[in-house]
N, C-alpha and C positions, 0 to 999 in steps of 0.2 A: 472531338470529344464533347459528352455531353454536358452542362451549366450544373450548377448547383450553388444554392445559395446558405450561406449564416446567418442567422435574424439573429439578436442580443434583445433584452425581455426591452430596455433603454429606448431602441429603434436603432441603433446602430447596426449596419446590415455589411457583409463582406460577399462580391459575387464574385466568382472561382468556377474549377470545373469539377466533377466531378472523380474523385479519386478511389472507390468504392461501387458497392451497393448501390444500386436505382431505389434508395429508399429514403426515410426522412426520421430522424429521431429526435429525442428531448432528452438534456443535461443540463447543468451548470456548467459553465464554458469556464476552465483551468488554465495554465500553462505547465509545461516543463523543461526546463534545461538543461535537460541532460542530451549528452549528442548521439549516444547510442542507448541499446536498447529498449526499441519503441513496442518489440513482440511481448518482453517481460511487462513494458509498461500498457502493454491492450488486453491481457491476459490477468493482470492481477486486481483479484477481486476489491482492492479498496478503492478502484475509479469506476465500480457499479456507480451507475446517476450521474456521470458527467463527460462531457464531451471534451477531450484532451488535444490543445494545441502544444507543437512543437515548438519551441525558438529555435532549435537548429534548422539552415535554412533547406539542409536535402535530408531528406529520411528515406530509408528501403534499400540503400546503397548495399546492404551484404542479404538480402532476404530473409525469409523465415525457416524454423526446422522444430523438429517437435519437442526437440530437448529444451528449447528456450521457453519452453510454456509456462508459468507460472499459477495456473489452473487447467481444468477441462474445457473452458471455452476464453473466447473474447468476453472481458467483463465492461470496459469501457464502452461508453455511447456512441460515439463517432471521433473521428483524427479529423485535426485542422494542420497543415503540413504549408510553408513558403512551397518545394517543391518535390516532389515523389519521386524519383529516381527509376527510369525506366529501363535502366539496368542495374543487375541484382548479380556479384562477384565474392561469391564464400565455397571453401569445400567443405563446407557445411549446411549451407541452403537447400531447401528444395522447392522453394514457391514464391513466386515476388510478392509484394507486401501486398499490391494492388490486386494482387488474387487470390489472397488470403481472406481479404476485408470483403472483399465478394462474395467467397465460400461461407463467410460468416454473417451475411447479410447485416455487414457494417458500413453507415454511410462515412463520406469523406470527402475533402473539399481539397485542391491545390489552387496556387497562383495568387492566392492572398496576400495582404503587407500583413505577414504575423509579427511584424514587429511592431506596426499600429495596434493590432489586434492585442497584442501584450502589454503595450501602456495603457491602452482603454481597461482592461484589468486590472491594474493596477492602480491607476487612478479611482477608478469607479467600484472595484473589489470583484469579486466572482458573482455573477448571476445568472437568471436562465436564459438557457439560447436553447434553436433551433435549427438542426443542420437537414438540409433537405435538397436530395435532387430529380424531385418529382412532382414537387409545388413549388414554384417560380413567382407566385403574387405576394411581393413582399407587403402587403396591408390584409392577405390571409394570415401570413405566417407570423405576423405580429400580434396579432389577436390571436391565435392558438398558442405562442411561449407563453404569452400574459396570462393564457387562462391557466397554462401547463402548472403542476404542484409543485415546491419549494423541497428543499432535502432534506431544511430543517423540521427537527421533530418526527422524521420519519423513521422508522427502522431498517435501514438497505441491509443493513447484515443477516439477517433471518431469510430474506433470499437469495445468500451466498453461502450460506454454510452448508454443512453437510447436512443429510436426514436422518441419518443411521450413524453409530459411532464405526469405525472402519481402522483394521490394521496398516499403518505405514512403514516399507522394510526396506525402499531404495536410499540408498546415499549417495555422497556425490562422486561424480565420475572423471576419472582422472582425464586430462586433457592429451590425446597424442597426435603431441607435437615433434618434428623430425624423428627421433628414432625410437620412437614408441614410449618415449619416457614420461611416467605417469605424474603429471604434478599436481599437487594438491594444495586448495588453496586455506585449505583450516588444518590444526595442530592433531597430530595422532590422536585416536580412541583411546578413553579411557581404560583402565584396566578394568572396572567395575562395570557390569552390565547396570543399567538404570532403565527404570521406568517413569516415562513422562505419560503424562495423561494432557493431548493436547485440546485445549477448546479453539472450536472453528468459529471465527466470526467474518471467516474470508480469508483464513490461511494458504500464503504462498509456498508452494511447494519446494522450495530452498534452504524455508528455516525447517524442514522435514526431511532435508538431505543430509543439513550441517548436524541435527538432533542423530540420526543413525549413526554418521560418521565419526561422531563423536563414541559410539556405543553404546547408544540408548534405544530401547524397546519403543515405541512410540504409538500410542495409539489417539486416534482422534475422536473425539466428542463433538457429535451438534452443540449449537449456541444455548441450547434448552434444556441442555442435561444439570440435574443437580447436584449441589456440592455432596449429600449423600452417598451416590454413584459412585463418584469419584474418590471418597474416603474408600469407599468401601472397593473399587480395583487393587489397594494397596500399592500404589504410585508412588514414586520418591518424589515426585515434583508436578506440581502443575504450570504448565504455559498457556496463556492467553493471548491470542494472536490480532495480527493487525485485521482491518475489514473497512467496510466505506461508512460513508455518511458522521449523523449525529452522534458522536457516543450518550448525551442523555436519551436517548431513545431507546436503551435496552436496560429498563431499571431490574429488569429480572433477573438478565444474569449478573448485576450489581449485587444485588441481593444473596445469590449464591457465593460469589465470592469473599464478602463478609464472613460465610461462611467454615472459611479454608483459611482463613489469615491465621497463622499461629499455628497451624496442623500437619502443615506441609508447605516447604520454600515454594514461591508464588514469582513466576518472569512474566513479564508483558512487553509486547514491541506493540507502539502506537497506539492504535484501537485499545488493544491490550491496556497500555501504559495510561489511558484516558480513564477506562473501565476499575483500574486497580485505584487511581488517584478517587474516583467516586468513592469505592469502597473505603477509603480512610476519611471519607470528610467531603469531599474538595469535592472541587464545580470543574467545568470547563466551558470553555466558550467558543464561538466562530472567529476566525482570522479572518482579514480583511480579503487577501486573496490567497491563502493558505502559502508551504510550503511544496515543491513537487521541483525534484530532481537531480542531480549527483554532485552536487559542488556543495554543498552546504556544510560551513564548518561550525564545528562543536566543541565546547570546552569541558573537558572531566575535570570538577573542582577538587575530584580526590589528587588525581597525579599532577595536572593543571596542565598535561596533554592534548593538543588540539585533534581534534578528527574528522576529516573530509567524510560526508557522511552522506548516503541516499535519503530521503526522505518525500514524502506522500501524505500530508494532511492538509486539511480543512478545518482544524477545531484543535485547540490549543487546553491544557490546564493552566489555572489562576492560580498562581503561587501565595496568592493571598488567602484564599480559603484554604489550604491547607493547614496555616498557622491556628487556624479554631479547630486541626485535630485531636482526639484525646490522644493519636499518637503520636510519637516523636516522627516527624517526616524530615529526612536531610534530602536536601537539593544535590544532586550529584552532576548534571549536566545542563549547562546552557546554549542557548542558542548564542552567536556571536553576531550576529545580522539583525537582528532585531531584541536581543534580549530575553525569549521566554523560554519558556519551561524544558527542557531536552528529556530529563533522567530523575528519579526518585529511589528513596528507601527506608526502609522501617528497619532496622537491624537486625531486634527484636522480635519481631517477626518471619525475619527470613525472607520479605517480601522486596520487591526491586522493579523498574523496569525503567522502559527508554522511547522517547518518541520515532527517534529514527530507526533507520533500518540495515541492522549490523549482516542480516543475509547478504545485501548486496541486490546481485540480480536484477538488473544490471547496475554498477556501477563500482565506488572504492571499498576494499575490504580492510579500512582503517581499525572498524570497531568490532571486528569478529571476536578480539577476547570476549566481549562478555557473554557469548555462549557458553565460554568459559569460568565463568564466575558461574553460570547457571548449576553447570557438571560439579564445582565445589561446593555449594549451596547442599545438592541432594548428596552427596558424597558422605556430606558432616551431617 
């Protein structure tokens, strides 16, 4: 097999083989802990710009299939993986991971200590690297991460989102397992048909299965559409969806959404949940080396409920800025591992959202009610 190397912007370098792609890319080098779903996690648009390590030590063990998609393409930069599994055991699979990441001309690296490579993260926080298996001079490719741009301040969501606003009508798909029994993993469709008007800033196609199956009409909007637009669909509800990078990087559709507060019940996961916190006041800021992965538990200060929660950020809301807003903001979720920000809400306005990620996809579906609270929000 052929070599391929990890530069870190530092000088810290990891040499492995090649697990992908004869190719070389640039990210901010992540981790995640979740032990499965690595297809949901290469597919979904909020790891545009970064290059995503595993701490599980084999990945690719059940392969890939098209249902696990979480967009049209691979969004992530390159997999850092302990070891790739070179066999692939699902009656669901159809392609090993290592030939997925090929088709999609994604590089990848095996046989690393990504357990070093994870405290070096952690200590030192998330920064740029470069995954590469086609320049082997690590004093080139140290000088190309250094020169390579930063995420901060950039807008990665404008090249994830949609172009055009586009109808969504699939929901989710029962699982058949032994004798065809269809099981479902969120609570029956409403009786009321509902109109969501959803904004794309990198939306996973999960929270557009649980919105159908819920029975909601669902249409999506590019990141650029205006709150006008949107008044004017006649939607019971607007959603603002997770997506990568800076959230202050997109003060425009900040802007629109000031818009909407008080007009029509307003949900946000993540990006979303950053984007809505701008619009009442608040700031947010970078983590040292963010959240990503399926263990992470969460306290609802309403029921005082814990909830194993997926999550995928880089940039955190400052609960401190929000106390200079002119609105009443109640804190509704925290993090238990470090303390910040989970969940917000405006009453008053009908506005709400949440950092983690109640779709799931992969991982625990602790917090699907509040798809539910969305469905009562437009209801009333």
């Amino acid at each position: 097999m052929e070599k391929a190397i990890l530069m870190l912007e530092d000088g810290t370098f990891f040499e492995g083989l090649s697990a992908g792609a004869k190719t070389e890319a640039f990210g901010e080098i992540v981790f995640n802990t979740s032990m499965t779903g690595y297809q949901e996690i290469l597919t979904d648009p909020s790891y545009k710009g970064q290059i995503v390590t595993m701490t599980c030590p084999q990945i690719g063990n059940y392969g890939v299939n098209p249902d696990d998609a979480e967009s049209s393409a691979v969004r992530a930069e390159g997999l850092v993986v302990k070891e790739m599994s070179s066999i692939t055991s699902s009656w669901r699979g159809v392609m090993s991971l290592r030939d997925y990441l090929v088709k999609n001309r994604i590089p990848a690296i095996e046989g690393i200590d990504t357990r070093a490579l994870t405290r070096r993260i952690r200590d030192k926080g998330a920064q740029k690297s470069i995954l590469s298996a086609i320049d082997l001079d690590r004093k080139s490719l140290l000088k190309k991460v250094r020169q390579s741009p930063s995420i901060n301040g950039i807008d990665l969501a404008a090249g994830v989102s949609a172009k055009a606003a586009y109808k969504w009508n699939a929901g989710l798909k029962p699982l058949n397992i032994l004798k065809n029994e269809g099981i479902y993993l969120y609570p029956a469709a409403n009786t009321k048909r509902l109109k969501v008007a959803a904004i794309d800033c990198g939306i996973k196609r999960n929270i557009l299965r649980i919105l159908v199956s819920l029975n909601c009409s669902v249409t999506v909007y590019p990141i650029t559409v205006k709150a006008e637009e949107l008044l004017k669909s006649g939607c019971d509800g607007v959603f603002i969806s997770n997506g990568p990078g800076d959230p202050s990087a997109v003060p425009y559709l900040v802007a629109e959404i000031k818009k909407l507060l008080g007009k029509k019940p307003v949900f946000g996961i993540c990006f979303g949940h950053q984007l809505l916190a701008q619009a009442l006041g608040g700031k947010t800021y970078k983590l040292k080396f963010g959240h990503r992965g399926a263990n992470h538990p969460v306290i609802d200060h309403r029921t005082k409920k814990i909830d194993i929660t997926v999550q995928n950020h880089g940039y955190a809301v400052d609960v401190r800025s929000l106390k200079k807003s002119k609105h009443k903001v109640l804190i509704t979720h925290t993090n238990l591992n470090d303390g910040t920000n989970e969940g917000i809400e405006v009453k008053r306005l009908r506005a709400f959202s949440i950092q983690h990620h109640p779709e799931a996809a992969a991982g625990p579906h602790d917090a699907k009610y509040i798809f539910n609270r969305f469905v009562e929000e437009m209801k009333e």
